[in-house]
C-alpha angles and dihedrals in degrees: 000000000000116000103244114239115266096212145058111265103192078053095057096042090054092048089056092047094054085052091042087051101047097043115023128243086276094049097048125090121199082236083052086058097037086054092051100039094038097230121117121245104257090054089053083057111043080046105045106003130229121354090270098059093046085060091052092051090051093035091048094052090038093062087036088056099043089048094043082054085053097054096048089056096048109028129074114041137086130279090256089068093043093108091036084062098044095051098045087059100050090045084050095053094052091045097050086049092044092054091046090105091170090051092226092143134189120335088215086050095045094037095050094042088043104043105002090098096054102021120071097191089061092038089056101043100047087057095048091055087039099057091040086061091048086055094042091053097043091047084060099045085048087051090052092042090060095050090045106250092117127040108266091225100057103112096242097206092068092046094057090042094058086047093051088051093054107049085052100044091047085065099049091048096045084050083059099060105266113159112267091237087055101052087046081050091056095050083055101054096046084052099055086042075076110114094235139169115255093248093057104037095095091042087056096063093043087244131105120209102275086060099059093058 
């Protein structure tokens, strides 16, 4: 019979991830994780394998996590709140990077910029999460199309896919130092590039039309 582990996974992968994500993959040494997760070396390895698949594992539950965000955002309501949702995670994405006061940004967006060019695992799964947040997001802007917030002949593909540009861009220049206010002013205006019906443009932006003034 297998000896039972005598540690908490879930513990030891956050852990990692909190290393991954500091460092990098390149600046983290597998005596860097055992130090922070407490395990030797040669339990990280008989449990998760070499460095590289460590990573996969982190980097795997990491996009899972940040699309699974993303679907709870934008799933579940009626056609009527579409715009609402979409809005509110937009909103949620400039806030979170916003309130990243170490810059340390997101681990998709590190792994991928870091790996993704040499490591077909990453490569494959950033995409993955990457194209699961496009149709979640075009799902939305379908659903607000069909209530009539947004013109019905807006291609909703491209749409998404500017949405999609901008929440991620808003975390790569906010890494790079740009003013909180500003970053909550970017997820505005894409919002009001939406090609909305009158009665919904100020409900897009989350603001109504004294405080625009």
């Amino acid at each position: 019979m297998a000896r039972p582990r005598a540690f908490d996974e879930r513990h030891v992968l956050e852990r990692a991830r909190e290393q991954f994500w500091a460092t990098g993959y390149a600046g983290t040494r597998m005596d860097d994780v055992s130090r922070v997760t407490g395990l030797g070396k040669g339990s990280l390895y008989g449990a998760f394998g070499d460095k590289a698949e460590l990573f996969h594992r982190v980097f795997d539950d990491w996009c899972t996590a940040v699309v699974e965000v993303a679907r709870e955002r934008l799933t579940g309501g009626p056609d009527a709140e579409a715009l609402d949702r979409l809005s509110g995670y937009v909103h949620l994405m400039a806030e979170n990077t916003a309130s990243d006061t170490e810059r340390r940004g997101c681990l998709l967006a590190k792994g991928a910029a870091e790996l993704a060019h040499q490591d077909p695992t990453v490569a494959e799964r950033s995409a993955e999460a990457m194209q699961a947040l496009l149709n979640l997001l075009r799902t939305e802007i379908s659903a607000a199309q069909r209530h009539g917030d947004i013109d019905r002949d807006a291609d909703p593909q491209r749409l998404a896919t500017l949405l999609l540009t901008v929440v991620r861009g808003v975390e790569a220049v906010g890494k790079a130092g740009l003013a909180p206010e500003t970053l909550r002013t970017v997820a505005d205006t894409a919002l009001e590039l939406l090609p909305l019906t009158g009665r919904r443009q100020h409900r897009a932006t989350g603001r109504g039309p004294s405080d625009e003034n």
